[in-house]
SEFIZA-3560 file (N, C-alpha, C; in Angstrom, 3 decimals):
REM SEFIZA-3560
<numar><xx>0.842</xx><yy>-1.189</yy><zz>0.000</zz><atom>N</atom></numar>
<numar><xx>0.000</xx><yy>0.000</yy><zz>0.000</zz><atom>CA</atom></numar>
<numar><xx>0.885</xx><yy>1.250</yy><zz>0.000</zz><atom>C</atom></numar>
<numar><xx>0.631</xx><yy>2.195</yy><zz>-0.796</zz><atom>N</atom></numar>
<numar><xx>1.386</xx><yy>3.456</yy><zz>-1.029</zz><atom>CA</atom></numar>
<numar><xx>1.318</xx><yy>4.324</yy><zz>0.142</zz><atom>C</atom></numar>
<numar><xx>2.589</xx><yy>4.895</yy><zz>0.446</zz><atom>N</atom></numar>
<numar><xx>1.964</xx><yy>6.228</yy><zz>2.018</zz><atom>CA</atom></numar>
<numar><xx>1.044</xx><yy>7.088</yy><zz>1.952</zz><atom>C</atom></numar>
<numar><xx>0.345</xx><yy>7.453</yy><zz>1.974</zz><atom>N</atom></numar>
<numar><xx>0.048</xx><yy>8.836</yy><zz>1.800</zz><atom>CA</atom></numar>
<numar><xx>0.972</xx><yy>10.073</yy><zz>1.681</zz><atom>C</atom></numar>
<numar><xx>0.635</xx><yy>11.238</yy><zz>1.260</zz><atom>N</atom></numar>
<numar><xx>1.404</xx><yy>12.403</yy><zz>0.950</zz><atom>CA</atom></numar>
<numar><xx>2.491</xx><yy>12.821</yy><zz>2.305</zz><atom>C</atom></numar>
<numar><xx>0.909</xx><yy>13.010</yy><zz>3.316</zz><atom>N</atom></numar>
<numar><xx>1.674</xx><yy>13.425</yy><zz>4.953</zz><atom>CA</atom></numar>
<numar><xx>2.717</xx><yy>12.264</yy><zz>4.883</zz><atom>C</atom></numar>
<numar><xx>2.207</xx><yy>11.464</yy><zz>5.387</zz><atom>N</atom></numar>
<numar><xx>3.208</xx><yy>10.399</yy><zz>5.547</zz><atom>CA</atom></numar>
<numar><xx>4.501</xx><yy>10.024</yy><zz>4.847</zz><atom>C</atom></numar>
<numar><xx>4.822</xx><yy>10.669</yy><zz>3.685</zz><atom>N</atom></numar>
<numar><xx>5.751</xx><yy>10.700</yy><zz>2.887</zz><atom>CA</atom></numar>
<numar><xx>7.160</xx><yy>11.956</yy><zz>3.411</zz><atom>C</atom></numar>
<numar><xx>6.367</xx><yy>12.887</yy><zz>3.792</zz><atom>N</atom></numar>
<numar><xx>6.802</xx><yy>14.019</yy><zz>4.753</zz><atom>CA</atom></numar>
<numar><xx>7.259</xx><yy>14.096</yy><zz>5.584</zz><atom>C</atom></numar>
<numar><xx>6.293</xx><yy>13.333</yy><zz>6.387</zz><atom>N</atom></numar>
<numar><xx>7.080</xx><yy>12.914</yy><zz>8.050</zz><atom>CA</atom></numar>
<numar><xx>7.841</xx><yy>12.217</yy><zz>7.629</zz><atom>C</atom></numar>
<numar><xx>8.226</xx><yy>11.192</yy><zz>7.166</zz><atom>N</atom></numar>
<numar><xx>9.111</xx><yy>10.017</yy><zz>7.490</zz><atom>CA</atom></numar>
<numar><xx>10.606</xx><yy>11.011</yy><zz>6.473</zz><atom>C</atom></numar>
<numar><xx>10.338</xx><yy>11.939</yy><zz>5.400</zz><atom>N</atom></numar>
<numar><xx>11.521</xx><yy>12.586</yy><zz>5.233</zz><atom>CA</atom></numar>
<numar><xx>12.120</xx><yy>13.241</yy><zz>5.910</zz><atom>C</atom></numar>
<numar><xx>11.207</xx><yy>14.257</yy><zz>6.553</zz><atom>N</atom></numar>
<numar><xx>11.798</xx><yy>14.802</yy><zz>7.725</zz><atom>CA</atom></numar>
<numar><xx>12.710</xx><yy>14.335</yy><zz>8.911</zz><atom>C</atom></numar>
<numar><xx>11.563</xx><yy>13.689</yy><zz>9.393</zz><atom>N</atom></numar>
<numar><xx>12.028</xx><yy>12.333</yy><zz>10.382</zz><atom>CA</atom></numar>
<numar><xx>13.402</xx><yy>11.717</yy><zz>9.955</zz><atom>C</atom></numar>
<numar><xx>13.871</xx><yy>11.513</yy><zz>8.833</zz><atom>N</atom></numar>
<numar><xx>14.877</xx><yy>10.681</yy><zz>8.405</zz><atom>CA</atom></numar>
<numar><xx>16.125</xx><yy>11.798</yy><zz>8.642</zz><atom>C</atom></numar>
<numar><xx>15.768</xx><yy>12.892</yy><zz>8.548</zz><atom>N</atom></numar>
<numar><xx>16.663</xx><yy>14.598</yy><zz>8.234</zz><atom>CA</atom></numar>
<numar><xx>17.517</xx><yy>14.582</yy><zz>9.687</zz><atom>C</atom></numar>
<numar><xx>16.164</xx><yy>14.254</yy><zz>10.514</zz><atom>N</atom></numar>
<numar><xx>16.434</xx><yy>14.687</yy><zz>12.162</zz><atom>CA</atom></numar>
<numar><xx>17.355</xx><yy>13.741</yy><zz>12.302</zz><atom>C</atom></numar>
<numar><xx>16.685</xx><yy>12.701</yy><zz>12.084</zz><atom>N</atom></numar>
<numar><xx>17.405</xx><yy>11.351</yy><zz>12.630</zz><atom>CA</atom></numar>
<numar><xx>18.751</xx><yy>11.107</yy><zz>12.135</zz><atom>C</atom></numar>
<numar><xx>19.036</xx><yy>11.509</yy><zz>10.884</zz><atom>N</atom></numar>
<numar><xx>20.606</xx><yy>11.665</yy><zz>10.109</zz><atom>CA</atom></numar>
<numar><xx>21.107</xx><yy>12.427</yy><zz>10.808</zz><atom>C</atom></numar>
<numar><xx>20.597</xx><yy>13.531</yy><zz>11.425</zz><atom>N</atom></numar>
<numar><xx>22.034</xx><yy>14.771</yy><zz>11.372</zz><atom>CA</atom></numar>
<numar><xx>21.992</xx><yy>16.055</yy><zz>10.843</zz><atom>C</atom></numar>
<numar><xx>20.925</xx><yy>15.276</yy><zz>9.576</zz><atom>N</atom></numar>
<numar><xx>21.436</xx><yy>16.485</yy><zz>8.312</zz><atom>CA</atom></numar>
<numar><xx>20.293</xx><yy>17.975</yy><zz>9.295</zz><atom>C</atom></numar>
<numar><xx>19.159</xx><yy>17.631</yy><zz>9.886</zz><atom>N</atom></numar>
<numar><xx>18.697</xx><yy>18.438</yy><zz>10.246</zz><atom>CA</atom></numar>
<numar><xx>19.078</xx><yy>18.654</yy><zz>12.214</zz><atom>C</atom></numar>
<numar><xx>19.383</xx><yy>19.522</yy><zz>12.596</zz><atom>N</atom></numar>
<numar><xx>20.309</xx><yy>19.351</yy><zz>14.353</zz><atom>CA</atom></numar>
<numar><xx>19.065</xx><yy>20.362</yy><zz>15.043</zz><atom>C</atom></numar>
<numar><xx>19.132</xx><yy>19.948</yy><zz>16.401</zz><atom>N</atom></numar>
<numar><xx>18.599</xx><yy>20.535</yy><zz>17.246</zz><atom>CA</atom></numar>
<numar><xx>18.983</xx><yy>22.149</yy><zz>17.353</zz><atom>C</atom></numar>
<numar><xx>17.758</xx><yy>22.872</yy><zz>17.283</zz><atom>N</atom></numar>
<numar><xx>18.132</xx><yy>24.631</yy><zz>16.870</zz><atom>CA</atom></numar>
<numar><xx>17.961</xx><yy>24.698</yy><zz>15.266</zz><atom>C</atom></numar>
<numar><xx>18.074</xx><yy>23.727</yy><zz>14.894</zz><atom>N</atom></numar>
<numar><xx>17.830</xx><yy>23.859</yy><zz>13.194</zz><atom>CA</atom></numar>
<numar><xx>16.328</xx><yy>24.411</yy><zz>13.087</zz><atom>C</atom></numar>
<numar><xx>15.775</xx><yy>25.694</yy><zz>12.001</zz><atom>N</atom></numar>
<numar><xx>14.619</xx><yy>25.998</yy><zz>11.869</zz><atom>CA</atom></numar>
<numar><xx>14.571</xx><yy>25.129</yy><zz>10.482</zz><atom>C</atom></numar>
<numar><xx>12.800</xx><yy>24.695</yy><zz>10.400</zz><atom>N</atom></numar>
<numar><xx>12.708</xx><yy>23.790</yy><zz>9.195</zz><atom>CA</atom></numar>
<numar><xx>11.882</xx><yy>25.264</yy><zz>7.896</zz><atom>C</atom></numar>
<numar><xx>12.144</xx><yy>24.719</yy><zz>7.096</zz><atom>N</atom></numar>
<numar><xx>11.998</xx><yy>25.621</yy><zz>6.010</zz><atom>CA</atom></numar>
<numar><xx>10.302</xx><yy>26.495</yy><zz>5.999</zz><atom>C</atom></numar>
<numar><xx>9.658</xx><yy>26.886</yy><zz>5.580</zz><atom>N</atom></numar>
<numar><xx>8.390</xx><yy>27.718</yy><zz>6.019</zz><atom>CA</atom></numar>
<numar><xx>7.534</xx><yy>26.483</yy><zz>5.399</zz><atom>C</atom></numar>
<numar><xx>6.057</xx><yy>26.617</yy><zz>6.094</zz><atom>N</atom></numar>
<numar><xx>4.932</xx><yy>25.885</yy><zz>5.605</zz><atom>CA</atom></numar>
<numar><xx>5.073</xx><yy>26.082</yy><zz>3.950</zz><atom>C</atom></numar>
<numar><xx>4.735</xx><yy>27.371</yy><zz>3.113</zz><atom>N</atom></numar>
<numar><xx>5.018</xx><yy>27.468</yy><zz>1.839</zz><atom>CA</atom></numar>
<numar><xx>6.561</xx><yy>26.698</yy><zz>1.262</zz><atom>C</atom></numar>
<numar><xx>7.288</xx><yy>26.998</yy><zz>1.890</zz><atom>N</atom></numar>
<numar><xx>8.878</xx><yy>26.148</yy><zz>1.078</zz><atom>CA</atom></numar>
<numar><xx>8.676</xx><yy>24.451</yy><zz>0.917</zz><atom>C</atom></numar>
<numar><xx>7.924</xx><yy>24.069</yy><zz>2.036</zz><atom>N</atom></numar>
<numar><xx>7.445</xx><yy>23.074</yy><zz>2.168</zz><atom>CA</atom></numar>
<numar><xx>6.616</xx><yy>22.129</yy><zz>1.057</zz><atom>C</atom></numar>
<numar><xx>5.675</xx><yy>22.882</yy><zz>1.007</zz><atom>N</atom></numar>
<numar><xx>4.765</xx><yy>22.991</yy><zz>-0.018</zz><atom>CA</atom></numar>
<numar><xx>5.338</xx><yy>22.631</yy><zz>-1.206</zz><atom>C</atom></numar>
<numar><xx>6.306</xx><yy>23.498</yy><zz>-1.923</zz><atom>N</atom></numar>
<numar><xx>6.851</xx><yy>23.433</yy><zz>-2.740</zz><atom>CA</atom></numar>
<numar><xx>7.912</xx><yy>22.902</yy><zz>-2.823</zz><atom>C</atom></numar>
<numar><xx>8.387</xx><yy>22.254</yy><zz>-1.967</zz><atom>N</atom></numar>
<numar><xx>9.397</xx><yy>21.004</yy><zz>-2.060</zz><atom>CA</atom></numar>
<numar><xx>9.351</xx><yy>20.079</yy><zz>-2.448</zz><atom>C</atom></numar>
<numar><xx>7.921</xx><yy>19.545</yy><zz>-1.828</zz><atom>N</atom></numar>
<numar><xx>7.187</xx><yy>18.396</yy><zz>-1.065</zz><atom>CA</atom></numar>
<numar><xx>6.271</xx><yy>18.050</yy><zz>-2.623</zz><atom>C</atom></numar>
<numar><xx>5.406</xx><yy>19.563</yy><zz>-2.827</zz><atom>N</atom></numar>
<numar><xx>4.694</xx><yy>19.336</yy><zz>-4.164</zz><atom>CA</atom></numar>
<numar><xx>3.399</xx><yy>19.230</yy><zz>-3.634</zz><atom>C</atom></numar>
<numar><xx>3.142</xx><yy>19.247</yy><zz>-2.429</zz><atom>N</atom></numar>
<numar><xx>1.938</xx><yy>19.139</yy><zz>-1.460</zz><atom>CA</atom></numar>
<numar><xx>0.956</xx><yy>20.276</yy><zz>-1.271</zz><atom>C</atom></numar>
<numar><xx>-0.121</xx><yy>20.116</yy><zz>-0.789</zz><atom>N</atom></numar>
<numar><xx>-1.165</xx><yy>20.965</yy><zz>-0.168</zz><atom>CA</atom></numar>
<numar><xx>-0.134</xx><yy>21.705</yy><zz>0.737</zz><atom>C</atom></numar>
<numar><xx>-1.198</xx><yy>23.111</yy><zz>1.377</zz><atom>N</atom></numar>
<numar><xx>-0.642</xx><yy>23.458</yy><zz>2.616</zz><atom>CA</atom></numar>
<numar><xx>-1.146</xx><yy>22.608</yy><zz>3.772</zz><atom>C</atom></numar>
<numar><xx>-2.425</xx><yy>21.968</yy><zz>3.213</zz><atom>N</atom></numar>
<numar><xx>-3.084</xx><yy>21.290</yy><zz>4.567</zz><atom>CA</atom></numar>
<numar><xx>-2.038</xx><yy>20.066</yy><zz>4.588</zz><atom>C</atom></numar>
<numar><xx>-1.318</xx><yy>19.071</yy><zz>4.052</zz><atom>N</atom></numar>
<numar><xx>-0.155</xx><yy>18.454</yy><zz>4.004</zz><atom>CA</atom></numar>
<numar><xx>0.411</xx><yy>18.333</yy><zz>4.808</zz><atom>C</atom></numar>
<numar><xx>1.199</xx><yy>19.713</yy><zz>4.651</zz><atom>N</atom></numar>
<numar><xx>2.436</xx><yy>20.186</yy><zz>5.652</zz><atom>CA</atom></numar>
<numar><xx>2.079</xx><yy>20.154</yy><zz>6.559</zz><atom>C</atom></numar>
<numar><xx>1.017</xx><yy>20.994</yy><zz>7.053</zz><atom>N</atom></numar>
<numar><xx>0.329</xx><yy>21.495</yy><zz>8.357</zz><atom>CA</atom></numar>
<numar><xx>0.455</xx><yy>20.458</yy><zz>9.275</zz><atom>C</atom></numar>
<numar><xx>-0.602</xx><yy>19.168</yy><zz>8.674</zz><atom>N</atom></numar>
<numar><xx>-0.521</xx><yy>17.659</yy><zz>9.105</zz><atom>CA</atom></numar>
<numar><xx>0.132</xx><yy>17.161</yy><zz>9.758</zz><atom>C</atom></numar>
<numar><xx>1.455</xx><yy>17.375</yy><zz>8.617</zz><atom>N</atom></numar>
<numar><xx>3.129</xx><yy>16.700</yy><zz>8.862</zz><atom>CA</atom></numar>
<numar><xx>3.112</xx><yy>17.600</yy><zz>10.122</zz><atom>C</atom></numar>
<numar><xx>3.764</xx><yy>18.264</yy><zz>10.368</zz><atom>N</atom></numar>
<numar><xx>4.507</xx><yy>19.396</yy><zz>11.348</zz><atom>CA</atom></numar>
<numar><xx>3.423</xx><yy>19.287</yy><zz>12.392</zz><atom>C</atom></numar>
<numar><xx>2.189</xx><yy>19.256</yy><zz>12.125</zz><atom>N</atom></numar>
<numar><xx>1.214</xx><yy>18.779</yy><zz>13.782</zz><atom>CA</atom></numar>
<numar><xx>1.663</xx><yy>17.011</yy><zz>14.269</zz><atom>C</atom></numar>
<numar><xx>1.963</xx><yy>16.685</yy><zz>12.965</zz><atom>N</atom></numar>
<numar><xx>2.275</xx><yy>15.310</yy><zz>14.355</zz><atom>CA</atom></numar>
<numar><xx>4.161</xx><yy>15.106</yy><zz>14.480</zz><atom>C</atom></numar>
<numar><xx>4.799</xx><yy>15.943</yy><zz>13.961</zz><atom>N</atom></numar>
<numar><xx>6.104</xx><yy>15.925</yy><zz>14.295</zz><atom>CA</atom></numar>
<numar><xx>6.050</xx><yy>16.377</yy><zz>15.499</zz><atom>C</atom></numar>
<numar><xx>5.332</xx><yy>17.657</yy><zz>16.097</zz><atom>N</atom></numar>
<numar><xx>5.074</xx><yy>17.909</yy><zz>17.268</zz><atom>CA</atom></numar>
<numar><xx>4.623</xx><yy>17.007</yy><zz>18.101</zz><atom>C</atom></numar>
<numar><xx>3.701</xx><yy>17.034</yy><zz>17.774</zz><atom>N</atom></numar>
<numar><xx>3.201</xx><yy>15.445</yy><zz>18.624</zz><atom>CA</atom></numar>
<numar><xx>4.567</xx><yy>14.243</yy><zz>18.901</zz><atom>C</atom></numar>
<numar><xx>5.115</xx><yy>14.171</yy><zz>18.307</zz><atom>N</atom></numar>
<numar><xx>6.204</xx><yy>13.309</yy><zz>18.379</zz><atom>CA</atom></numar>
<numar><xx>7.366</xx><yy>13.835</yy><zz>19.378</zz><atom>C</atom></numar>
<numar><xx>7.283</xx><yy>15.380</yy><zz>19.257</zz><atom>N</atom></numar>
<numar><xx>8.263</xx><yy>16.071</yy><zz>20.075</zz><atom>CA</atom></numar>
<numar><xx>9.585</xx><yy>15.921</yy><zz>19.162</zz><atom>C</atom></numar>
<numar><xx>9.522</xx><yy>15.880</yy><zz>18.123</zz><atom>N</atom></numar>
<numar><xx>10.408</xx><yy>16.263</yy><zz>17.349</zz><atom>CA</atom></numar>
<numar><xx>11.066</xx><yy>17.441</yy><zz>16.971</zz><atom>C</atom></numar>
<numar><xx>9.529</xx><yy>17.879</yy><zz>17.057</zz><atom>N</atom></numar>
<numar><xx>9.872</xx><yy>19.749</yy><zz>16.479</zz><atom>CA</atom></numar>
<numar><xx>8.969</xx><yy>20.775</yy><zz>17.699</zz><atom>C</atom></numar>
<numar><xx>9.165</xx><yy>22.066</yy><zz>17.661</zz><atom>N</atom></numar>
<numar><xx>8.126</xx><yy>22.701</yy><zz>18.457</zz><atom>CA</atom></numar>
<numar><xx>8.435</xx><yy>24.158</yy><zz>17.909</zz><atom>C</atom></numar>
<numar><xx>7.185</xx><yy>24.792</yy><zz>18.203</zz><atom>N</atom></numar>
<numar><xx>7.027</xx><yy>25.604</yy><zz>16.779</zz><atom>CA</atom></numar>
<numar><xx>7.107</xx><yy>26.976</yy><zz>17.949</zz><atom>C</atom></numar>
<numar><xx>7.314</xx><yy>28.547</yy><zz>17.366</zz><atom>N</atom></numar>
<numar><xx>7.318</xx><yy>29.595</yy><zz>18.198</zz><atom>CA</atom></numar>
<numar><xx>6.351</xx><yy>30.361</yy><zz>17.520</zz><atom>C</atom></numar>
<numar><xx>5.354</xx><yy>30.837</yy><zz>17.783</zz><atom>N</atom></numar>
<numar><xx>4.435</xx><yy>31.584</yy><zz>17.449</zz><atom>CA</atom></numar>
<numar><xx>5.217</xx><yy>33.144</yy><zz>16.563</zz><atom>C</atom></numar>
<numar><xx>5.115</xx><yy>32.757</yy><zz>14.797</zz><atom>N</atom></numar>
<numar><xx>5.686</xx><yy>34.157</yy><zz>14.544</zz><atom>CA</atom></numar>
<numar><xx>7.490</xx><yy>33.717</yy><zz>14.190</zz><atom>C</atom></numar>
<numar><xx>7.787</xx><yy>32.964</yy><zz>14.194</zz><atom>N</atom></numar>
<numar><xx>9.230</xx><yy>32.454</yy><zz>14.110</zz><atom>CA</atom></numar>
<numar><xx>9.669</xx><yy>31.800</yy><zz>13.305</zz><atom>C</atom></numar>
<numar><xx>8.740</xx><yy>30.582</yy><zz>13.944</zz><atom>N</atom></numar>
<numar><xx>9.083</xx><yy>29.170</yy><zz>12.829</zz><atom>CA</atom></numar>
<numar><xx>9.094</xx><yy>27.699</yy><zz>13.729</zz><atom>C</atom></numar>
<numar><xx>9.214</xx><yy>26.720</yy><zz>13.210</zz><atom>N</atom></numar>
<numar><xx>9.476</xx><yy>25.537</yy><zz>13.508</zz><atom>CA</atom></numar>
<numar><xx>10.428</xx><yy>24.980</yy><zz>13.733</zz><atom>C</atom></numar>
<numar><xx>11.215</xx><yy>24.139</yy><zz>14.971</zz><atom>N</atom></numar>
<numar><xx>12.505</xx><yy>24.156</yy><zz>14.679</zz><atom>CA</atom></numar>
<numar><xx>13.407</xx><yy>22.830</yy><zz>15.444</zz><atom>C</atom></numar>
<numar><xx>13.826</xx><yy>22.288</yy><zz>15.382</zz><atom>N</atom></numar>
<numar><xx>13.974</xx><yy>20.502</yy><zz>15.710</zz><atom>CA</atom></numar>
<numar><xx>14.298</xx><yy>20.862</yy><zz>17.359</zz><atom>C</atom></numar>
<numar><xx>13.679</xx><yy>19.799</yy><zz>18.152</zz><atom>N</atom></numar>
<numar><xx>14.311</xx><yy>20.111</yy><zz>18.995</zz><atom>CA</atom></numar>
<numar><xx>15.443</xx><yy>18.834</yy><zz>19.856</zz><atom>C</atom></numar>
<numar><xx>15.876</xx><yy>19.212</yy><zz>21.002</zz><atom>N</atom></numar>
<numar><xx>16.935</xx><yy>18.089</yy><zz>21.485</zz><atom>CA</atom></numar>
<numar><xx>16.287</xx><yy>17.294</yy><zz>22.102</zz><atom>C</atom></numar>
<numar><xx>16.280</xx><yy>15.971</yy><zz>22.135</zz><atom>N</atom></numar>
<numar><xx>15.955</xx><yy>14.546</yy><zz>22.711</zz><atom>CA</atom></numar>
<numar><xx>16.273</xx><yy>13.321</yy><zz>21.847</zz><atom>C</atom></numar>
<numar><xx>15.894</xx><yy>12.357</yy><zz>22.517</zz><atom>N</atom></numar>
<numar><xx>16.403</xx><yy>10.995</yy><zz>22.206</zz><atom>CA</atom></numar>
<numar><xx>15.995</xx><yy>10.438</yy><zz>20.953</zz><atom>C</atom></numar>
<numar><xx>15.279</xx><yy>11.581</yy><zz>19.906</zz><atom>N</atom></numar>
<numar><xx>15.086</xx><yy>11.142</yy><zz>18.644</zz><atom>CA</atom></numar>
<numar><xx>15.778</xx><yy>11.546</yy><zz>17.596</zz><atom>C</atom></numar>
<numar><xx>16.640</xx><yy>12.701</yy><zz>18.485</zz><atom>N</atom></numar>
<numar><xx>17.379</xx><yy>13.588</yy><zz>17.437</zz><atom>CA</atom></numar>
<numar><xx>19.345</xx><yy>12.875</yy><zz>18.025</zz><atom>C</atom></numar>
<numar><xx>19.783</xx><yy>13.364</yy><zz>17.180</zz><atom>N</atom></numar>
<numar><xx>20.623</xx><yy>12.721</yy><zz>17.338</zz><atom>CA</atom></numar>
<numar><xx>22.237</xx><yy>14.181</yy><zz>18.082</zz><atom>C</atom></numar>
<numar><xx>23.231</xx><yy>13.870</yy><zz>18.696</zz><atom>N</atom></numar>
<numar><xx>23.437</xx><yy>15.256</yy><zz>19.526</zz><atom>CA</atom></numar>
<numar><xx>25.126</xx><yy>15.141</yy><zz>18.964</zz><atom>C</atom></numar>
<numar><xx>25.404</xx><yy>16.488</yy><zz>18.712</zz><atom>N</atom></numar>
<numar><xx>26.445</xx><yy>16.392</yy><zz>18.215</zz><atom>CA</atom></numar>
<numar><xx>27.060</xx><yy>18.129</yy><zz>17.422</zz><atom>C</atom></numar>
//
């Protein structure tokens, strides 16, 4: 069975954090950059980035941005 779109998202992201390539303090690119990365809805992204939170992956600042944060999913270095 194929992922869905979100699901295609998270698990890239997810893979970003989990490599390295994206580090704790890292801001992730805007809902729109997203969009157009991804090739996705905005409702998509939105999705993605509400359950990365949920995951405690990321946590967002009102007005700022989104931005990985430090714990045992991210990797420290």
């Amino acid at each position: 069975m194929a992922r869905s779109k979100t699901q295609q998202v998270i698990d890239d992201i997810s893979a970003q954090i989990a490599s390295g390539q994206l580090k704790p303090g890292d801001r992730l690119p805007s809902t729109a950059e997203l969009r157009a990365q991804y090739g996705v809805s905005i409702t998509v992204v939105r999705n993605a980035v509400q359950w990365l939170k949920a995951k405690g992956l990321v946590e967002g600042l009102s007005g700022v941005g989104v931005f990985v944060v430090e714990g045992e999913n991210t990797t420290k270095g």
